[in-house]
C-alpha positions as CSV (number, residue, x, y, z in Angstrom):
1,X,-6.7,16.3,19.9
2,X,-9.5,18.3,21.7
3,X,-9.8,16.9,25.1
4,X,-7.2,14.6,25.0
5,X,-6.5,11.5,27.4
6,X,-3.6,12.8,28.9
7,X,-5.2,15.8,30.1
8,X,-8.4,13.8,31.3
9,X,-6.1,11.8,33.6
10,X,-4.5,15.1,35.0
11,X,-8.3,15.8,35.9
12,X,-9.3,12.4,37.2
13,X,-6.5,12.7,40.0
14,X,-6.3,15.8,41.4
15,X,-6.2,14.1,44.8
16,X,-3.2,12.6,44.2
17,X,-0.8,15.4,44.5
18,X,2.2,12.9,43.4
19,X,0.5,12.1,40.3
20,X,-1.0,15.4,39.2
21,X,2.9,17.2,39.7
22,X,4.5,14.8,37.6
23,X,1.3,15.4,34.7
24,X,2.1,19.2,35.2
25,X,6.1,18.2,34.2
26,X,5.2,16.2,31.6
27,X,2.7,19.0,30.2
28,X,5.9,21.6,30.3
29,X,8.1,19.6,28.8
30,X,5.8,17.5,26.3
31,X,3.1,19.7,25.2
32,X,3.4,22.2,22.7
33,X,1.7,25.7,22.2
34,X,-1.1,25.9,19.7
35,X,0.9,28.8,18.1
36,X,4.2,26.3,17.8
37,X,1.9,24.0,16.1
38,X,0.4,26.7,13.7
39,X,4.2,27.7,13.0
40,X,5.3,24.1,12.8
41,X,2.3,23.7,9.6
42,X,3.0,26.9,8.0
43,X,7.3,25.9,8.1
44,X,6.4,22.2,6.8
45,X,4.8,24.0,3.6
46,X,6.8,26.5,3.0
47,X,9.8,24.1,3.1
48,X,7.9,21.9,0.7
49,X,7.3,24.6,-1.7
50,X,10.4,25.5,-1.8
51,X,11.6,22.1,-2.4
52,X,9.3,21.3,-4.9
53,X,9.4,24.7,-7.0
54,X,12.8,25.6,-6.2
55,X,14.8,22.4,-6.3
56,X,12.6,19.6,-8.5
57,X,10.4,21.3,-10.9
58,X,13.5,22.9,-12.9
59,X,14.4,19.1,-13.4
60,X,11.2,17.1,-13.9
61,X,12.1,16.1,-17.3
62,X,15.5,15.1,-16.1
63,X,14.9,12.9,-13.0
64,X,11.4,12.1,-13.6
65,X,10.6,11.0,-17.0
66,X,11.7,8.5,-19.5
67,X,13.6,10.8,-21.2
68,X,15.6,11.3,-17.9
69,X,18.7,10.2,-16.5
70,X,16.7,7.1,-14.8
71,X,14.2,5.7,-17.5
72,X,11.0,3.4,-15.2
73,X,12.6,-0.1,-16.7
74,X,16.1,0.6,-14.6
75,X,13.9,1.6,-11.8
76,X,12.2,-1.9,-12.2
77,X,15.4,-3.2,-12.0
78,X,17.4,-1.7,-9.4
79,X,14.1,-1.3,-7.3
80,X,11.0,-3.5,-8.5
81,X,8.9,-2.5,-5.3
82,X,9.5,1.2,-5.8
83,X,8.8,0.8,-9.6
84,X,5.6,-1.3,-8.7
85,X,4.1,1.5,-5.7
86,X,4.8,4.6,-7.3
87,X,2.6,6.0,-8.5
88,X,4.4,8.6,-10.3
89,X,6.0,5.5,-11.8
90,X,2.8,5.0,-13.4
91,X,4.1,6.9,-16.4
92,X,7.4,8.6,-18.2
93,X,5.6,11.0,-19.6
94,X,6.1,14.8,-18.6
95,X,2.9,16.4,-18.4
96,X,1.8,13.0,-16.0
97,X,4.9,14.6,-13.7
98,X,3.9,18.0,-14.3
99,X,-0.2,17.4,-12.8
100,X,1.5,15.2,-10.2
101,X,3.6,18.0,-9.2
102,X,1.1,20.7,-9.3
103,X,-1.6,18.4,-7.0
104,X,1.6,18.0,-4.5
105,X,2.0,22.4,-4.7
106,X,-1.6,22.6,-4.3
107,X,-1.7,20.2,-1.4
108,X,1.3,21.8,0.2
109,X,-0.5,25.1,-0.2
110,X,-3.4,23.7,2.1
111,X,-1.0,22.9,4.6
112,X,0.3,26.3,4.3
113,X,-2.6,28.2,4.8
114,X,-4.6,25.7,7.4
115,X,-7.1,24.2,4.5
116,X,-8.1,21.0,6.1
117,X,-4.6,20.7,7.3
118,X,-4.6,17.5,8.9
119,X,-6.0,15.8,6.1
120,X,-3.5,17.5,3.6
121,X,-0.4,16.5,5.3
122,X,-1.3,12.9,5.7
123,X,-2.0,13.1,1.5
124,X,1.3,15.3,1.6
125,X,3.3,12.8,2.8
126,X,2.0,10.4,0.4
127,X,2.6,12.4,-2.9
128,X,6.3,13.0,-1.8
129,X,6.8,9.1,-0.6
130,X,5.4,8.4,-4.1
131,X,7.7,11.1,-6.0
132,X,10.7,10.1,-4.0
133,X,10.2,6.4,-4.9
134,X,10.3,7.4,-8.2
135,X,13.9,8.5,-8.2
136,X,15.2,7.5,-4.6
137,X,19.0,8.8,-6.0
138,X,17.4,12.2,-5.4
139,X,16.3,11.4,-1.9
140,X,18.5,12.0,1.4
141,X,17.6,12.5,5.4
142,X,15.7,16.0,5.2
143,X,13.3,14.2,2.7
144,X,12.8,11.1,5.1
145,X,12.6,13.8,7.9
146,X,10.3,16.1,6.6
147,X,7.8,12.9,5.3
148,X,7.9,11.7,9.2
149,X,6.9,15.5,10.3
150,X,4.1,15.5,8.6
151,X,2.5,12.1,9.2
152,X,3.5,12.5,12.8
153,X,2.5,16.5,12.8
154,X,-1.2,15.2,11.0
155,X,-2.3,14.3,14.5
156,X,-2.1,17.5,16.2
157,X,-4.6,20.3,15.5
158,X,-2.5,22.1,12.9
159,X,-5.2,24.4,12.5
160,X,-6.0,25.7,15.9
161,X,-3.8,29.1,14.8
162,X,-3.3,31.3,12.0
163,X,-5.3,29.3,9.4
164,X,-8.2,29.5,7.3
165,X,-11.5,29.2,9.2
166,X,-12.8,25.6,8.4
167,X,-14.0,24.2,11.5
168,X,-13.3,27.4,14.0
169,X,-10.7,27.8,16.1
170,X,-9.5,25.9,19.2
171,X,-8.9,27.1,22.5
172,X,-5.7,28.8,23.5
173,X,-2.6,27.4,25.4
174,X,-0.6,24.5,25.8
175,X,-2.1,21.1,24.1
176,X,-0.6,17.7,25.8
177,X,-1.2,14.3,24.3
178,X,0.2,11.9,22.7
179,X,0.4,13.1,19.6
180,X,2.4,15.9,21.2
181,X,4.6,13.7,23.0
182,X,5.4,11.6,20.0
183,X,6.2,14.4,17.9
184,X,8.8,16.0,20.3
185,X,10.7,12.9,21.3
186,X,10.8,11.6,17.4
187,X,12.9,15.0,17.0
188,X,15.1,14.4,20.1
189,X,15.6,11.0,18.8
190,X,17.2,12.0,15.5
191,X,19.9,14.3,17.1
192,X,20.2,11.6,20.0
193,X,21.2,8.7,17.4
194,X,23.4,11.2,15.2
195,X,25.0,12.1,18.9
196,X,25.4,8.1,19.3
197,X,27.3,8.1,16.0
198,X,29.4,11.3,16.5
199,X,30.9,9.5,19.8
200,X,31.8,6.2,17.3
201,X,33.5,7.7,15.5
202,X,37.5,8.9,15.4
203,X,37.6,12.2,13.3
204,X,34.6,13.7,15.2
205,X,36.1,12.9,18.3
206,X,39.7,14.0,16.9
207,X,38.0,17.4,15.9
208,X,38.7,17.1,12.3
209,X,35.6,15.9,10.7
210,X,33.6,19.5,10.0
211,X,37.2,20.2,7.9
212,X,37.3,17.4,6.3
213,X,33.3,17.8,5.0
214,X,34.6,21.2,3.9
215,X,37.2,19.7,2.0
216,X,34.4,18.1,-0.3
217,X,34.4,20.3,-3.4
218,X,31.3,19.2,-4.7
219,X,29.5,19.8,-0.9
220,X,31.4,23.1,0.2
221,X,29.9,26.5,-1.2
222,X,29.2,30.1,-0.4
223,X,31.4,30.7,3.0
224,X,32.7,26.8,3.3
225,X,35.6,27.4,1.2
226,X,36.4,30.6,2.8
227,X,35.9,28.6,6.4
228,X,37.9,26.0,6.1
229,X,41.0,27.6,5.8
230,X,40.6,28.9,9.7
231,X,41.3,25.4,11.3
232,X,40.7,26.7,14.5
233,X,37.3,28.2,13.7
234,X,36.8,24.8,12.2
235,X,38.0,22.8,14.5
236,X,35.9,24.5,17.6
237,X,32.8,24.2,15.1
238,X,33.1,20.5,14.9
239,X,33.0,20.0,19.0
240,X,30.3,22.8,18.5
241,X,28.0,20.8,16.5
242,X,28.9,17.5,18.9
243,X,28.0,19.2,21.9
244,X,24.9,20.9,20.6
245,X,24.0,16.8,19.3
246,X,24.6,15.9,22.9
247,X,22.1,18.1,23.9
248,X,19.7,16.6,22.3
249,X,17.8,15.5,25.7
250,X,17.5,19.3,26.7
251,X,15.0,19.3,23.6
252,X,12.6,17.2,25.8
253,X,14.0,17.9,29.6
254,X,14.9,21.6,29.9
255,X,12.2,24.3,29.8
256,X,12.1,28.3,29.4
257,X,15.0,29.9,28.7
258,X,17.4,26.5,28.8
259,X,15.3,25.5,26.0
260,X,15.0,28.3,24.2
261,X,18.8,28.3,24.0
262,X,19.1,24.8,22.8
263,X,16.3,25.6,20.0
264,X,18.3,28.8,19.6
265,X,21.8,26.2,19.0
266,X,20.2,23.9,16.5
267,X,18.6,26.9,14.3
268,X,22.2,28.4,14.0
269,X,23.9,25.6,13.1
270,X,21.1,24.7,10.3
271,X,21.5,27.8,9.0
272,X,25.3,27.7,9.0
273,X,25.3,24.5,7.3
274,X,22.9,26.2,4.6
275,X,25.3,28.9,4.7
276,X,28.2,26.3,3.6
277,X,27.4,23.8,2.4
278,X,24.9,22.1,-0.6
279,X,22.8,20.4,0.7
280,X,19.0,21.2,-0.2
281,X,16.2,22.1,1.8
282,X,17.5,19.8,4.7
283,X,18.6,23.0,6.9
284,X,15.4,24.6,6.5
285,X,13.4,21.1,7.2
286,X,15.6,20.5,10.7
287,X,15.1,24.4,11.3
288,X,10.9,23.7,11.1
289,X,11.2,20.5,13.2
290,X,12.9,22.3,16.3
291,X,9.6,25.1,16.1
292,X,7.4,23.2,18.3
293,X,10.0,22.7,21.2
294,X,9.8,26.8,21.5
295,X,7.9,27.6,24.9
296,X,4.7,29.7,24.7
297,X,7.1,33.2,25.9
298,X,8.6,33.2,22.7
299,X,5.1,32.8,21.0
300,X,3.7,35.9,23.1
301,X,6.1,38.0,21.8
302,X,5.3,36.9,18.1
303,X,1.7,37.7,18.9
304,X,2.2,41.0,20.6
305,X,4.5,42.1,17.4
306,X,2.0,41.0,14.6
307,X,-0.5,43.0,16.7
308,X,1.8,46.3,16.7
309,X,2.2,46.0,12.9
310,X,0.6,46.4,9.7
311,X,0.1,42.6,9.1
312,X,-2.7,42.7,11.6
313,X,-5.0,44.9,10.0
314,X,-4.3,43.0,6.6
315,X,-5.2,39.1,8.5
316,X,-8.4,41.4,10.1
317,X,-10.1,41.1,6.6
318,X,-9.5,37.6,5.9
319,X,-11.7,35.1,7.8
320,X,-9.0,33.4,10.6
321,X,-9.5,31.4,13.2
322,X,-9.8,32.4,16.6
323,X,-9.7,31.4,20.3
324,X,-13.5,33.2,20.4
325,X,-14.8,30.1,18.3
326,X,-13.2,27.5,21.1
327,X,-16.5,26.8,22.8
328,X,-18.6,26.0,18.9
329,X,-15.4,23.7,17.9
330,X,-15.6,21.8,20.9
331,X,-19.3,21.0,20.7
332,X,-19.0,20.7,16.8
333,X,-15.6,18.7,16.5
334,X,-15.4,16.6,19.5
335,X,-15.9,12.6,18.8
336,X,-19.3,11.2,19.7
337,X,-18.7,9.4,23.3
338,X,-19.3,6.3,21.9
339,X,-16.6,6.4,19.5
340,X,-14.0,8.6,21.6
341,X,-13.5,5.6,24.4
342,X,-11.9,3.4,21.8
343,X,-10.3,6.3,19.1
344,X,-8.0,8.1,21.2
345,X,-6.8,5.2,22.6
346,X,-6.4,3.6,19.6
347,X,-4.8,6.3,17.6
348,X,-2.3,7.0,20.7
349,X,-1.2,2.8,20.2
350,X,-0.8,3.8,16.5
351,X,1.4,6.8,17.2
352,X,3.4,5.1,19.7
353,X,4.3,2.1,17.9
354,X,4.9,4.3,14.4
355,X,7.6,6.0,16.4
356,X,9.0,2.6,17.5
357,X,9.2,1.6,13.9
358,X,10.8,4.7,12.9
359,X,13.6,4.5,15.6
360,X,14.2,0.9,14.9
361,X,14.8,1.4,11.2
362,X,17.1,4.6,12.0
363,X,19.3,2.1,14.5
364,X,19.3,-0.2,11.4
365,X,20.3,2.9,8.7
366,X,22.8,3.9,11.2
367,X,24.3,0.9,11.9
368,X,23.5,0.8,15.4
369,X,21.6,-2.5,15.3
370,X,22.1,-5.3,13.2
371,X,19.5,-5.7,9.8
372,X,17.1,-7.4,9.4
373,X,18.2,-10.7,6.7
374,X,15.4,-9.1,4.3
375,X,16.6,-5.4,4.5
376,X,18.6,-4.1,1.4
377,X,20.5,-1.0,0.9
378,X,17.8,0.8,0.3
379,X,16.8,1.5,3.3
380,X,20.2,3.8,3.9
381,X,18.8,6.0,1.0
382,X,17.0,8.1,3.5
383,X,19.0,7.7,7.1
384,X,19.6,10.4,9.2
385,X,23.1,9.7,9.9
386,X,24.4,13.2,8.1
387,X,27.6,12.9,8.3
388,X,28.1,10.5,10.5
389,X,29.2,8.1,12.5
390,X,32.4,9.5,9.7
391,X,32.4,12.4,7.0
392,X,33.0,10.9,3.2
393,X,37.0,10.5,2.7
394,X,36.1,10.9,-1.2
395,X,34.2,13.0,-3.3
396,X,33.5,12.5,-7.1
397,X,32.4,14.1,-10.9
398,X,31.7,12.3,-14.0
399,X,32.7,12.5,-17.4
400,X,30.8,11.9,-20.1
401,X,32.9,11.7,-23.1
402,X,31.8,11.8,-26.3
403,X,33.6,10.3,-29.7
404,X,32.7,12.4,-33.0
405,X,32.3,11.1,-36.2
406,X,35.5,13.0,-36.6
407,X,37.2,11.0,-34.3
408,X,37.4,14.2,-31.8
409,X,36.8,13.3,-28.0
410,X,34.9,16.5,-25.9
411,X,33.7,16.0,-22.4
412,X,29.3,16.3,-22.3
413,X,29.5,18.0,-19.1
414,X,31.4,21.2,-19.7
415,X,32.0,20.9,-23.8
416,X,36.0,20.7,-23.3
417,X,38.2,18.1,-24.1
418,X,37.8,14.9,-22.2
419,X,40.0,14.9,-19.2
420,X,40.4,13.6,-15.7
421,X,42.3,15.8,-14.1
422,X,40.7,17.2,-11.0
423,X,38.7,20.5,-11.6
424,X,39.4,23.9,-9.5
425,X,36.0,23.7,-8.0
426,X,34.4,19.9,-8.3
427,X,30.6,21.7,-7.5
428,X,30.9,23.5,-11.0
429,X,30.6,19.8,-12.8
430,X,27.2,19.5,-11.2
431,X,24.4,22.1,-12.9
432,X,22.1,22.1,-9.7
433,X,21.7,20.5,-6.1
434,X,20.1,17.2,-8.2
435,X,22.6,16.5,-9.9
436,X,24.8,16.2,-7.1
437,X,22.6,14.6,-5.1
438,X,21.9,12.1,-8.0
439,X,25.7,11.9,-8.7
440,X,26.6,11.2,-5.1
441,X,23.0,8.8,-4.2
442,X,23.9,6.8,-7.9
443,X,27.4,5.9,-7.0
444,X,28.0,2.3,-7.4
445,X,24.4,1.3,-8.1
446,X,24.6,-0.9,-10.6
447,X,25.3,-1.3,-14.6
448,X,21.2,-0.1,-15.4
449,X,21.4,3.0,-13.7
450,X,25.0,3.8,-15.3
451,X,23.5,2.9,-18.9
452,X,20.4,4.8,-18.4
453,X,22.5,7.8,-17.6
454,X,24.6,7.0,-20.4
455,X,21.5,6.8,-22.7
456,X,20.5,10.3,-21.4
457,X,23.6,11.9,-22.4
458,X,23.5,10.6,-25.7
459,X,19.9,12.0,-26.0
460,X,21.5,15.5,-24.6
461,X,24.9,15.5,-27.3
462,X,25.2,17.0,-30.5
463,X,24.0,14.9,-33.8
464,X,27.9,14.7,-34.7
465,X,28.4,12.0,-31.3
466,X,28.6,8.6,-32.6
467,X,28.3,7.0,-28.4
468,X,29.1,8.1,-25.0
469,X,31.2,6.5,-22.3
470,X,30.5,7.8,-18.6
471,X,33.3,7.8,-16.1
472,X,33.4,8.3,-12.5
473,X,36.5,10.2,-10.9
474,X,37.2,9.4,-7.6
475,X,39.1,12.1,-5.4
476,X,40.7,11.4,-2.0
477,X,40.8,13.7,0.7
478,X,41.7,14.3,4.5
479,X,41.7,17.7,6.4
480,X,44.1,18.9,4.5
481,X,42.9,19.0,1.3
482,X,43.1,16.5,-1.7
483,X,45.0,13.2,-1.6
484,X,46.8,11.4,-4.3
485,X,45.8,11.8,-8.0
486,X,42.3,11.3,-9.0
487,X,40.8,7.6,-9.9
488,X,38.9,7.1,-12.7
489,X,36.0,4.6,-13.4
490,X,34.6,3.1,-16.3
491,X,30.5,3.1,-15.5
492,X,29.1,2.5,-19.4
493,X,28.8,3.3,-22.9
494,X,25.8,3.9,-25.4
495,X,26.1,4.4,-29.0
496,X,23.8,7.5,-30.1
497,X,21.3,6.9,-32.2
């Protein structure tokens, strides 16, 4: 926001010394560098690429069509309002998910570069609202997260830095508004509830809960195995990760190096959760939404090192934007003063009563405030609780078993005999981070979603399967490992076609 209220008022008072300091704190701690924000836009599509190539395109057939695991008629009825809104509910047919995937990479892409960025996010936000309504199994916190960054990040000037020259550049330094303010206390507010919920909580507060989550075969990979068995490691990980939540308010209070350091604590453990556990692009997403808390030192040294290297002879022939077109943008960007009495106003009510909304439905998700009568359990499809206020004491697989013609019974998922004995590693029943995602999301929704699932596999089995029943296997655990024997649960049949 060029010119924005806030800094207005620092201008309008500069006899009141009382006033004017506490406007300077609030700057430090609430604004954001323009290079932060440019590094905020290019992390929100990168992290969406990588989601949406990486992650959902290999299963768009599979999640996303008719011919999937969650046909649009058990949508309808497990979610009528989803079914209804959606737009990529619109049709089952694959190429339909295919264009509406390759607009959503092509509108990341703008975000990415700086095309009309403010513009793109805002139309970002609603492909992926639309895509994850389509299959809401698929959808946890970093979606919900990274959907709130962008409509929240669409009011600041994404493309003041390293962006495609569409309107020129905007001036240098430290922008403070409310779109600025908003952005930075939503983030402080999602570690500050999940803090909330950690401190409810008996096996965070007992130390056990971080070797309990690694105790989830179907979560734990790469190093979590490996880590778990180091209870001490563990164990100091887990008051770690509480104390780091705690800190939370140093996000928005502390400045320079204090909050550097803080940034510096949230990154790491991102990236060691990435590092052991499943769990998507969420690390990544809660890695971009720390960016803009980084003070304008760090950003200086980014600048001086792309100056020193190659990279800056390359950007030199592509038409950037610069701090030299500041003065043009202002005179060419700036609302009419007939219009920018009421706008900026108006859009800072908006912005401050969408973050109210968003922190009152996260005190509903996470149990902190009673729901609303209307509210169903949807609304915990994308909370922010991660883990918490306690870890899962369960994790499941499913068996699909098929009956021959021959009267032989084989097991869909890995072509074996039907069995429920627990496997040596629960994460190789589920093909990619979808599958467990939709396995872990579906759990207990309801006998449509079983029987479309059930219909999928017999779409998927050889012409010799006369039907498919699908199980669930239920396996206890504690810190220790696995408890008593596995529980299996009958979920549906279909006879094959």
């Amino acid at each position: 926001m060029a010119g924005s209220q806030l800094e207005r008022m620092a201008g309008t008072t500069g006899d009141d010394t009382t006033t004017a300091t506490a406007l300077a704190r609030l700057r430090t701690r609430l604004g954001i560098d323009v290079r932060a924000i440019a590094a905020f836009r290019i992390g929100l599509g990168l992290v969406t690429l990588f989601d949406l190539l990486v992650l959902r395109l290999p299963g768009l057939v599979t999640f996303y069509t008719d011919r999937g695991v969650l046909s649009r008629s058990a949508l309808a009825e497990v979610y009528p309002t989803f079914a209804r809104w959606s737009l990529h509910a619109a049709s089952g047919a694959a190429w339909v998910q295919a264009l509406l995937v390759g607009c959503t990479v092509a509108v990341a892409g703008c975000v990415l570069v700086g095309y009309r960025a403010r513009i793109a996010a805002v139309l970002l936000a609603i492909l992926l609202t639309s895509m994850h309504a389509r299959n809401p199994f698929l959808v946890n916190g970093g979606d919900t997260v990274l959907i709130s960054l962008l409509l929240f990040g669409a009011a600041l000037p994404l493309d003041s830095r390293w962006a495609v020259r569409i309107r020129g550049g905007q001036a240098a330094g430290r922008r403070f508004s409310p779109a600025t303010a908003v952005l930075l206390t939503h983030v402080a507010v999602i570690y500050a509830i999940n803090a909330v919920l950690k401190f409810q909580s008996d096996a965070w507060m007992s130390g056990i809960a971080v070797r309990r989550i690694l105790r989830l075969e179907d979560f734990a990979y790469l190093l979590g195995p490996t880590l778990v068995s180091h209870t001490a490691l563990v164990t100091l990980i887990n008051w770690l990760w509480v104390g780091t939540l705690v800190a939370s308010v140093g996000l928005v209070c502390l400045r320079g190096r204090a909050r550097i350091a803080v940034v510096a604590a949230y990154v790491t453990a991102h990236l060691g959760m990435a590092a052991t556990m499943r769990l998507g692009a969420f690390p990544f997403i809660m890695c971009v939404a720390v960016l803009p808390f980084l003070p304008p030192g760090i950003w200086n040294r980014v600048d001086r090192a792309v100056a020193e290297s190659a990279l800056a002879a390359r950007l030199d022939e592509v038409t950037w934007s610069s701090t030299a077109d500041s003065a043009a943008t202002r005179r060419r960007g700036s609302l009419p003063s007939f219009t920018g009495h009421w706008i900026r106003p108006a859009a800072a009510v908006i912005l401050v009563a969408a973050l109210a909304a968003t922190v009152g439905w996260q005190l509903v998700t996470a149990d902190v405030v009673d729901a609303p009568a209307a509210a169903d359990d949807s609304l915990d499809r994308g909370s922010w609780k991660f883990f918490a206020p306690d870890p899962p004491s369960s994790y499941s697989w499913y068996v699909a078993e098929a009956d021959s013609d021959g009267g032989e019974s084989i097991d869909l998922v890995d072509g074996g005999p039907a069995a429920f004995d627990r496997p040596p590693d629960a994460m190789d029943r589920y093909p990619s981070t979808l599958w467990k995602r939709y396995g872990s999301k579906g759990k207990g929704s309801g006998p449509a979603v079983a029987e479309s699932a059930a219909r999928y596999a017999c779409d998927q089995a050889p012409a010799t399967v006369g039907s498919v029943t699908l199980y669930r296997v239920d396996q206890s655990v504690d810190e220790t490992g696995p408890v008593g024997e596995p529980v299996p649960h009958r979920l549906a049949s279909h006879t094959c076609d």
